[in-house]
C-alpha positions in Angstrom: 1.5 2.2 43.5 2.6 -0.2 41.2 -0.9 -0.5 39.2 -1.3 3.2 39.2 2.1 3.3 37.7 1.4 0.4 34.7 -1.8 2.7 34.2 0.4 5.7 33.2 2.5 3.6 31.5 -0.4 2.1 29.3 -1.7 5.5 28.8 1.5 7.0 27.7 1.8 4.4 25.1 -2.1 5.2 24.3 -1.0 8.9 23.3 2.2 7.6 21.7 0.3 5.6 19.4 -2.2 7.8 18.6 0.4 10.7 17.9 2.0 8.3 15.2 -1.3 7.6 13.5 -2.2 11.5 13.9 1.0 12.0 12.2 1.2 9.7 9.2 -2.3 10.6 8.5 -1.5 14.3 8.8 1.6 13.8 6.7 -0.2 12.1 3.7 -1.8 15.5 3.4 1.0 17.6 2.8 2.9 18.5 -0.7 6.2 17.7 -2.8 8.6 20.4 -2.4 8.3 20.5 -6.2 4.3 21.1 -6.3 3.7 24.2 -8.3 2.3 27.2 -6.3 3.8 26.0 -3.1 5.8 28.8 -1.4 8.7 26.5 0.6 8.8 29.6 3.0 5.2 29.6 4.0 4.0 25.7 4.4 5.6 22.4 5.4 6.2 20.1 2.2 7.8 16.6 1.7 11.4 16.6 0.4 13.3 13.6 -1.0 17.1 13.9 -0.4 18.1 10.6 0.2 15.5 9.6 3.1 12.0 11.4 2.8 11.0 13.6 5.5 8.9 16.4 6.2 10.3 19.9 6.4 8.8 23.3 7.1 9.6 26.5 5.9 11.2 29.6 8.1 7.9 31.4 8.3 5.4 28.6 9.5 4.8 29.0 13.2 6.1 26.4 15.4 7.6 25.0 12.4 10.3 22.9 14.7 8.0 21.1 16.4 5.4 20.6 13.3 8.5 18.9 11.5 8.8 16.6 15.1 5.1 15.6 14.5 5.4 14.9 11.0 8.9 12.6 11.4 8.4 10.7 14.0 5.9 8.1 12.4 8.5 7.8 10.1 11.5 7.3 11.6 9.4 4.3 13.6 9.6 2.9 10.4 13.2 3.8 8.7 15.3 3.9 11.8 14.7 0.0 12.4 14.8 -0.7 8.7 17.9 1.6 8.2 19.3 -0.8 11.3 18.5 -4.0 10.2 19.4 -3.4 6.7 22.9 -2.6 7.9 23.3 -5.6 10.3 22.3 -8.2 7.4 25.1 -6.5 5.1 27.7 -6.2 7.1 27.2 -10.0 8.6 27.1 -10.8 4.7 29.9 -9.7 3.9 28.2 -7.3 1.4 27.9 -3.8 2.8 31.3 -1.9 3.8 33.8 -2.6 6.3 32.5 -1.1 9.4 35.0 1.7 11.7 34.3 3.3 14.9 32.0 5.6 13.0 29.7 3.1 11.8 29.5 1.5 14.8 28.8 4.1 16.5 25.8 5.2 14.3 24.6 1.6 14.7 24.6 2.0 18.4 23.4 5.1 18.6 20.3 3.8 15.5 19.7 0.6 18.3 19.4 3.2 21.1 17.2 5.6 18.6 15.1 2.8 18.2 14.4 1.1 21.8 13.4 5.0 22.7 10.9 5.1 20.0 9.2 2.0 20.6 9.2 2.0 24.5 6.1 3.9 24.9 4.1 0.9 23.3 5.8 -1.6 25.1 3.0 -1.4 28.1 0.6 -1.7 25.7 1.7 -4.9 24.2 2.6 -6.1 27.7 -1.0 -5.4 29.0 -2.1 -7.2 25.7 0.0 -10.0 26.3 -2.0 -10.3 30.1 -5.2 -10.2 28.8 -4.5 -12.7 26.4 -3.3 -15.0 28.9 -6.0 -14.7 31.2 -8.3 -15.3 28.9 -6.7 -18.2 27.9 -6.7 -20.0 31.6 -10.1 -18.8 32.2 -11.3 -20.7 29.1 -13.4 -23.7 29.4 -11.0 -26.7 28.4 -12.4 -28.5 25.4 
């Protein structure tokens, strides 16, 4: 039960991964919200408010979820940034002086992050097992 289980695992990460790739590569291919002769209604486009993401206008079917496949790849990469970023400035001294509020989007960032990242984590475990046998099956020398 417990090998069936790490399969699943490893697999889920397997489809996690590849739906990240799928997603930034699928991403690239879209337009600016400012690119002439794109109807905002009618088509998903990149916006830059203050953090890039993908958006999708009201009449693009299953629009919701298109914008879920788009951002995800990249809020792997800007939610731990974002989190980091914010640690370093407010151990510095540098960044502002941190309420409940803050805190609590820091927590809740942390948490974002551990969920988005724990689908690979059997991956890089199974990795890690390989590794090490074929370390200690290596001929000394």
């Amino acid at each position: 039960m417990k090998a069936r289980l790490g399969v699943i695992l490893r697999r889920i990460g397997l489809v996690w991964l590849i739906w990240a790739v799928a997603g930034t590569v699928a991403g690239q291919q879209l337009p600016h919200r400012d690119d002439p002769g794109l109807t905002r209604a009618e088509a998903c486009y990149w916006t830059d408010s203050l953090l890039p993401y993908v958006a999708c206008g009201a009449e693009v079917s299953h629009g919701s979820e298109r914008e879920v496949f788009y951002n995800v790849p990249w809020c792997m990469v800007m939610l731990p940034a974002i989190l980091i970023q914010t640690l370093v400035a407010t151990v510095a001294g540098s960044g502002p002086v941190m309420g409940s509020a803050e805190w609590g989007f820091l927590a809740v960032a942390a948490l974002g992050t551990a969920l988005l990242y724990a689908p690979l984590a059997p991956l890089v475990w199974a990795g890690v097992a390989r590794l090490r046998r074929r370390r200690a099956a290596a001929p000394e020398g």
